[in-house]
C-alpha positions in Angstrom: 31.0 -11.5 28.1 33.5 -8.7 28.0 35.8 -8.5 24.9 38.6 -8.7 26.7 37.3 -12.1 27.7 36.2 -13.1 24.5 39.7 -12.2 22.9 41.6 -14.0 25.2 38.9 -17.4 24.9 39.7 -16.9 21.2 43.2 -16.8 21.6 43.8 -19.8 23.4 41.2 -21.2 21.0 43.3 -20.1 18.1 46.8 -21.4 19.7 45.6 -24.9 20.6 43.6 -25.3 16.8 47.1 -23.7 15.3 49.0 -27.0 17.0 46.4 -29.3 16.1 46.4 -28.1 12.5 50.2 -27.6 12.1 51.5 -31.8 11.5 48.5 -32.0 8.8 49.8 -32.6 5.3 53.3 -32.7 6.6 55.3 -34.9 3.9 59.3 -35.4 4.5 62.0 -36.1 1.7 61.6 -39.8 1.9 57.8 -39.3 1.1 58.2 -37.6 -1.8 61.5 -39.2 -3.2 64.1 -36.7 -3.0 67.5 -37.4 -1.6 68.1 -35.8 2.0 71.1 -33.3 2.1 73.8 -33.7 4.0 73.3 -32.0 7.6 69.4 -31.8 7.0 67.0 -33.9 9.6 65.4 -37.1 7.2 62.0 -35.9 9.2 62.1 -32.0 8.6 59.4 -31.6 5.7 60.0 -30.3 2.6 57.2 -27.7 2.5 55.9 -26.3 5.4 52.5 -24.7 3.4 52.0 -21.8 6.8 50.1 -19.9 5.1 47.4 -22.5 4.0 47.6 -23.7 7.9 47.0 -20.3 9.3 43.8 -19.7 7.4 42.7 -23.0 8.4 43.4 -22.5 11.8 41.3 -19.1 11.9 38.6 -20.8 9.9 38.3 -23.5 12.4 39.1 -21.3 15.7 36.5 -19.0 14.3 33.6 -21.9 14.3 34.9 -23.1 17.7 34.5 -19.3 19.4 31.5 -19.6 17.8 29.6 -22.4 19.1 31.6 -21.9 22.7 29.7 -18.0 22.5 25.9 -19.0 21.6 26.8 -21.9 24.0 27.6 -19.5 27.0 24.7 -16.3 25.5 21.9 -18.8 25.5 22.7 -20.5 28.2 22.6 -23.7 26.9 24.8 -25.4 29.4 24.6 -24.0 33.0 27.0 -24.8 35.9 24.2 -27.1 37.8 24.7 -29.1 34.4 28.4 -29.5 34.5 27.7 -30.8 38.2 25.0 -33.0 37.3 27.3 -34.8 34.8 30.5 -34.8 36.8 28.3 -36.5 39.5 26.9 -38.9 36.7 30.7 -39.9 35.9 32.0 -40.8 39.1 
C-alpha cells in the first residue's frame, strides 16, 4: 500500500471516528442546572471538551487503521471472500 493511500484511508478513518466521537459527553444548560441566556440555543452545550475528543478520536482512528492494514498485508480477507458472502446474503 502506498502512503499516499494509507494517509488518505486514515483520513477518512479519522473524519468519520471524529463525528462519531464528537456528541459523546455532550451535556446542555438544562443538564447541569444553569439558567440559559437570553439569545443562546437551550441545546448548545456548555463545554465542548475538543481537546479530550480529538485525542480520542486519533486513539481510536489509530486502532481502526490498524486492524484495516494487517487486515489488507496479511491478506486475511481476499476479494473471492467479499463475493462469497455478498452471494451468501442475497
Amino acid at each position: 500500500m502506498a502512503w499516499t493511500t494509507a494517509a488518505a484511508i486514515y483520513f477518512i478513518i479519522w473524519w468519520v471516528v471524529f463525528f462519531a466521537v464528537l456528541p459523546f459527553g455532550v451535556r446542555n444548560p438544562a443538564e447541569e442546572g444553569i439558567a440559559v441566556e437570553a439569545g443562546h440555543d437551550p441545546g448548545a452545550p456548555t463545554e465542548l471538551g475538543m481537546k479530550r475528543k480529538l485525542i480520542w478520536t486519533t486513539l481510536i482512528a489509530c486502532v481502526v487503521f490498524a486492524i484495516c492494514w494487517v487486515v489488507y498485508v496479511y491478506r486475511l480477507v481476499s476479494l473471492e471472500d467479499l463475493a462469497t458472502l455478498w452471494g451468501t446474503l442475497k
